[in-house]
LOLUM-551944 format. One record per residue: residue in three letters; x, y, z of N, C-alpha, C in turn. Coordinates in steps of 0.2 Angstrom, whole numbers, padded with zeros to 4 digits, always signed. Layout:
<sites>
ALAXYZXYZXYZ...
</sites>
This chain:
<sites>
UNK+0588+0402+0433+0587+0407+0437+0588+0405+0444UNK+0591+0408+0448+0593+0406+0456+0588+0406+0459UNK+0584+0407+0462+0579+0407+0469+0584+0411+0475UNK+0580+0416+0477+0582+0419+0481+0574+0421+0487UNK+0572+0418+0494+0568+0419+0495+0568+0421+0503UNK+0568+0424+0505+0569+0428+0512+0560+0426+0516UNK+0559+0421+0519+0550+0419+0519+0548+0425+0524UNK+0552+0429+0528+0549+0432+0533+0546+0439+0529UNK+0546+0438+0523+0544+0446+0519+0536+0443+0519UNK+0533+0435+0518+0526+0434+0520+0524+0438+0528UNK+0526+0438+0531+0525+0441+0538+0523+0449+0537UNK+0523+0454+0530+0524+0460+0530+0515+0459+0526UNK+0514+0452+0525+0507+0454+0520+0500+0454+0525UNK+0498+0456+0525+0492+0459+0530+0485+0453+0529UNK+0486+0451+0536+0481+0446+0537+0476+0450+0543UNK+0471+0445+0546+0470+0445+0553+0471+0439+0556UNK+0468+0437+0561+0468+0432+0564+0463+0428+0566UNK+0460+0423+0564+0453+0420+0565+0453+0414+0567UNK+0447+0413+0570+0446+0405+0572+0440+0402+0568UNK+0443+0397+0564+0437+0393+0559+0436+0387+0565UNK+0429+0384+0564+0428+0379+0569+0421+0374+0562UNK+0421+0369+0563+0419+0365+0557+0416+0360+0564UNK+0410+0354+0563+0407+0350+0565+0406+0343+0563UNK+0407+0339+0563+0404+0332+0557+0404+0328+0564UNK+0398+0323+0564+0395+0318+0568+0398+0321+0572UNK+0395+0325+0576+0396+0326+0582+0404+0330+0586UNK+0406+0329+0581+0414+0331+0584+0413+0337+0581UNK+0415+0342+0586+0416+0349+0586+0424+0352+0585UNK+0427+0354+0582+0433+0358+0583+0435+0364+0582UNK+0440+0368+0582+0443+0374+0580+0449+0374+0578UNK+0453+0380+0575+0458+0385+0575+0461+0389+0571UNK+0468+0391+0574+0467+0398+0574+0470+0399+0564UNK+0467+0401+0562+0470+0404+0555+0470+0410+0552UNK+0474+0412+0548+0475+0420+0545+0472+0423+0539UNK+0469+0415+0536+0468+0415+0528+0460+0415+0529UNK+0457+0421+0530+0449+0420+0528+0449+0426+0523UNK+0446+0426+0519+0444+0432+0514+0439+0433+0511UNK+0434+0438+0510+0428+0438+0507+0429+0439+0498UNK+0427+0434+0496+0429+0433+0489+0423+0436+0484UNK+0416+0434+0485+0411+0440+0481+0406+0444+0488UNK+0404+0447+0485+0398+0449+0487+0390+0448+0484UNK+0390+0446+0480+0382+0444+0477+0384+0436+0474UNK+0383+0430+0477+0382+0430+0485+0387+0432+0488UNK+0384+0433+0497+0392+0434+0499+0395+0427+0502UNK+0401+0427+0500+0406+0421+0499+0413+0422+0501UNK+0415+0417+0506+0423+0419+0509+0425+0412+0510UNK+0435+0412+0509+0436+0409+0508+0443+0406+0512UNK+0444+0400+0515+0448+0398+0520+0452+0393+0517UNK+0458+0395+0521+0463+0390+0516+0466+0385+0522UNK+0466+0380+0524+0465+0374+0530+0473+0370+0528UNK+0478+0368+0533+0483+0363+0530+0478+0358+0531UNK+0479+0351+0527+0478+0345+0528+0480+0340+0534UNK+0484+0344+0537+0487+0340+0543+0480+0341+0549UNK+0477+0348+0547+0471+0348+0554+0469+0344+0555UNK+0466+0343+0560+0458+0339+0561+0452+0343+0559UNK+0456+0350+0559+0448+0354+0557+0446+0355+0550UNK+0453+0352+0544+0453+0351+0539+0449+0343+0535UNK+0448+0340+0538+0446+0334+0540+0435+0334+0540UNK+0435+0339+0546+0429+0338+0546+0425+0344+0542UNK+0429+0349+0537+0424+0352+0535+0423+0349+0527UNK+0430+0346+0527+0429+0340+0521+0423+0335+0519UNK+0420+0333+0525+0415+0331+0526+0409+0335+0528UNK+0410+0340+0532+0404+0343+0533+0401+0345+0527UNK+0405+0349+0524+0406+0355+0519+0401+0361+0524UNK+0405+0360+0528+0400+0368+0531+0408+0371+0537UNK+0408+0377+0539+0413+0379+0543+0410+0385+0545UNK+0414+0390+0551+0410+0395+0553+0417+0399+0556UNK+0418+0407+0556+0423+0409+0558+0421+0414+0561UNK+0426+0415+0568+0423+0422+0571+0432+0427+0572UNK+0428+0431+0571+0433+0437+0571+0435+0439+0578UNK+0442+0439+0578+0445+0442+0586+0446+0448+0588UNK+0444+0450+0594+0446+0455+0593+0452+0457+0597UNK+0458+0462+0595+0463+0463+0597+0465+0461+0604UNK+0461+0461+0610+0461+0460+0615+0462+0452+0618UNK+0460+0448+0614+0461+0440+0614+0468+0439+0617UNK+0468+0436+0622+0475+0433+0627+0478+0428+0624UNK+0485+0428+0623+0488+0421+0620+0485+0416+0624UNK+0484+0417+0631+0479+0409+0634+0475+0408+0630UNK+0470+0409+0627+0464+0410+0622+0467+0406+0616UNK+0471+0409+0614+0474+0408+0607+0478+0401+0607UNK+0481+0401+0611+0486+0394+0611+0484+0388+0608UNK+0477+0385+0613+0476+0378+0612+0472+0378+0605UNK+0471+0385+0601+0467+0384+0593+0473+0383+0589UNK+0479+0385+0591+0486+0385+0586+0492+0381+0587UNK+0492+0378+0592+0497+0374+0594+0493+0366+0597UNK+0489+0366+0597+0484+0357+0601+0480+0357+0594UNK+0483+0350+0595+0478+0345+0590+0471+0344+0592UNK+0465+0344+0588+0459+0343+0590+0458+0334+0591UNK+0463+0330+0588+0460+0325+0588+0465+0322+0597UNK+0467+0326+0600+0469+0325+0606+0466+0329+0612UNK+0464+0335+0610+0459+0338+0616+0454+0341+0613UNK+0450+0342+0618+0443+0345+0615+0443+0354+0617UNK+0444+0356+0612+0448+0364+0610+0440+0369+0614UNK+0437+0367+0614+0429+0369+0614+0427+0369+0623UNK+0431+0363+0626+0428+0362+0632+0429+0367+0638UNK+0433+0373+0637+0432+0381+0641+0432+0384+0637UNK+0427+0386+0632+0426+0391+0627+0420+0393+0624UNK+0418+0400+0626+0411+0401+0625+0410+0400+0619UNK+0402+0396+0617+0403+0398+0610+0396+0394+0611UNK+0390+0396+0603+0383+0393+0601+0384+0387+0595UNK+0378+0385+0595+0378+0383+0589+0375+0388+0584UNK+0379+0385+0578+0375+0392+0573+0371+0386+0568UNK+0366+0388+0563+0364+0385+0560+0367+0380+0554UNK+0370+0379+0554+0376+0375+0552+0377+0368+0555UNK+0377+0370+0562+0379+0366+0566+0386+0368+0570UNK+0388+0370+0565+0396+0372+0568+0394+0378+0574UNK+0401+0375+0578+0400+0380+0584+0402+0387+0581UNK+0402+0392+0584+0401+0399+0585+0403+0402+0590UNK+0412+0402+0591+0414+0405+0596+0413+0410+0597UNK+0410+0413+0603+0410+0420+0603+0414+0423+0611UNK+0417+0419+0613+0422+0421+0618+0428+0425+0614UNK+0428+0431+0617+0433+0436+0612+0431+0437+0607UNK+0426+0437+0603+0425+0439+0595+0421+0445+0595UNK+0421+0448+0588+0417+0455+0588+0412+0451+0582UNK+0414+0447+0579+0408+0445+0575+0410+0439+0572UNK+0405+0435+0569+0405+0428+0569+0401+0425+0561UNK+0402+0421+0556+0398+0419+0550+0398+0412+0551UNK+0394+0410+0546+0394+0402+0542+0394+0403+0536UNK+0397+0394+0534+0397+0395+0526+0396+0386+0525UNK+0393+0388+0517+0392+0380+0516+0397+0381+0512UNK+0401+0376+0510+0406+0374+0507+0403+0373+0500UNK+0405+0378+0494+0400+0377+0487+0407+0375+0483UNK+0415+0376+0486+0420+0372+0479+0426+0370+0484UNK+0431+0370+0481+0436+0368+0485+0442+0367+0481UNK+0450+0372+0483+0454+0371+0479+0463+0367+0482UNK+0463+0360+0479+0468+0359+0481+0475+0361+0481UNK+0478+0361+0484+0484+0368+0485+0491+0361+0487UNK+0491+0357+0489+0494+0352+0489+0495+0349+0497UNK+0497+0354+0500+0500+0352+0508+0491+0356+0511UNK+0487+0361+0508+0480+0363+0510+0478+0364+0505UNK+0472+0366+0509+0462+0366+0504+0461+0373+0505UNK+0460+0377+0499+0456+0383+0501+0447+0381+0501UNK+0445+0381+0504+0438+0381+0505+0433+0386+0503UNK+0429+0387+0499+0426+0391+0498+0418+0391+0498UNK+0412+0396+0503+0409+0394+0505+0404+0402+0505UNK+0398+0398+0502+0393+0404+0502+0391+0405+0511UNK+0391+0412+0512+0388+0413+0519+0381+0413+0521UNK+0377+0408+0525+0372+0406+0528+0370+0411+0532UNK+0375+0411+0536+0373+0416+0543+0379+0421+0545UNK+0378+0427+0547+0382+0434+0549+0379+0437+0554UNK+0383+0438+0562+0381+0442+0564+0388+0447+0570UNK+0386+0452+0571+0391+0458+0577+0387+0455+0579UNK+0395+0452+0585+0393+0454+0592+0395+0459+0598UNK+0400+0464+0595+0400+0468+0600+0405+0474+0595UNK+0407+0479+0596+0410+0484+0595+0419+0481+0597UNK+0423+0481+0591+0430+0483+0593+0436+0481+0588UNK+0442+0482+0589+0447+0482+0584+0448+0474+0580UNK+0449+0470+0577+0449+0464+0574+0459+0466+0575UNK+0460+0457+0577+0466+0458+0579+0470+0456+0574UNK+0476+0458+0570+0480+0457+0567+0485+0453+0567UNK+0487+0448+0563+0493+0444+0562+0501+0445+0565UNK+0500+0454+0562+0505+0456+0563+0507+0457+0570UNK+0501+0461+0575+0498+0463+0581+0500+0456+0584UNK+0498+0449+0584+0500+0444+0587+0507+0442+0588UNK+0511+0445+0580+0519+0443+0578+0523+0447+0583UNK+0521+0454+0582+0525+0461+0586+0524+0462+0592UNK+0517+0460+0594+0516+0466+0602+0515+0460+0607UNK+0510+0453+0604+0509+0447+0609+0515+0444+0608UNK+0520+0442+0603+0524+0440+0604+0526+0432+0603UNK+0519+0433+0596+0516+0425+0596+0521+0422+0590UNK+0520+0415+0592+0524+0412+0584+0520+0408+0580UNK+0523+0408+0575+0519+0403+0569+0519+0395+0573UNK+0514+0391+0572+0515+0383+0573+0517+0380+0565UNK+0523+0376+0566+0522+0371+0559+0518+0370+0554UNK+0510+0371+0557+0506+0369+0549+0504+0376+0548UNK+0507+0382+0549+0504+0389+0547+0508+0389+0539UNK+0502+0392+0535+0505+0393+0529+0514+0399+0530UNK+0514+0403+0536+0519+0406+0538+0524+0404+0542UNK+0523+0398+0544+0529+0395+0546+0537+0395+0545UNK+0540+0397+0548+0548+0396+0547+0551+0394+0551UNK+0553+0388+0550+0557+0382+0552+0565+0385+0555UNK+0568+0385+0561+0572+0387+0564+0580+0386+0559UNK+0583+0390+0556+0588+0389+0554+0594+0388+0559
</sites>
C-alpha cells in the first residue's frame, strides 16, 4: 500500500499551547509545547510528550517532576520565542520571566498564564525521537480569568512557525 501523507492535516487537530518548565540540581528551564493532556481524574494525572533533543527533556528525566502553565491568548510572540526557538543549555530562558517556585521545585511561570500545575512523574513512554511523560498533579492553581491560547491561534493570527523539534514540524519542501 502506497503512503500518502499531507503532514499539515496534523495542524487541523486541536491543541493549546503551553509552557512545561522542569528543575534538576539547580538548573531551571522551559518550553513552549502543544502536547499536555489530562489523562485521569482520580488521581488527577496529565501527560507531556518532550522530544529528546530538549534540555527540558533531559531534566525531567532526572527530576521526574515538571510544571506547565497555561497561556493565555494574549501572550506576545516576544514571550513565546526564546521557549520554542533557544536552547536551554545555551541561555537561561527564565532570566526576564516572571515566575515562582512551586512545590516541586520546578519553576511556575506565571507571566502570561491564566493557570499553572505540578506533576511528579509516576511512568514514562518511549515514542523514539520523544517521551511522553506522565505525571500525577501535586499542585493546581488560577491565576487569573481568560482565553487559553490555541495552537491553531498561534499558526493563523500570530503567525507563528513550528521549530524542528515540534512534533508538527514541516521541513521546507
Amino acid at each position: 500500500m502506497e503512503q500518502k501523507i499531507d503532514r499539515s492535516v496534523f495542524r487541523d487537530l486541536s491543541y493549546g499551547l503551553y509552557l512545561v518548565t522542569s528543575a534538576d540540581e539547580g538548573r531551571l528551564n522551559g518550553q513552549v509545547i502543544n502536547t499536555l493532556i489530562q489523562v485521569t481524574s482520580d488521581p488527577p494525572r496529565v501527560a507531556v510528550i518532550i522530544n529528546k533533543k530538549n534540555f527540558t527533556h533531559g531534566l525531567i528525566l532526572k527530576s521526574k517532576v515538571f510544571s506547565a502553565s497555561v497561556l493565555d491568548q494574549s501572550t506576545p510572540m516576544t514571550f513565546l520565542g526564546p521557549f520554542g526557538f533557544k536552547s536551554g543549555r545555551d541561555i537561561d530562558k527564565l532570566s526576564k520571566v516572571a515566575f515562582k517556585k512551586g512545590i516541586t521545585g520546578c519553576p511556575l511561570i506565571i507571566e502570561h498564564a491564566i493557570s499553572v500545575l505540578e506533576a511528579k512523574v509516576v511512568d514514562q513512554v518511549d515514542l523514539g525521537s520523544h517521551t511522553v511523560f506522565i505525571g500525577d498533579v501535586v499542585s493546581s492553581e488560577i491565576l487569573k480569568q481568560g482565553t487559553p491560547i490555541t495552537y491553531q491561534y498561534y499558526h493563523q493570527v500570530l503567525k507563528g512557525k513550528s521549530p524542528p523539534n515540534a512534533p508538527t514540524y514541516e521541513a521546507k519542501k
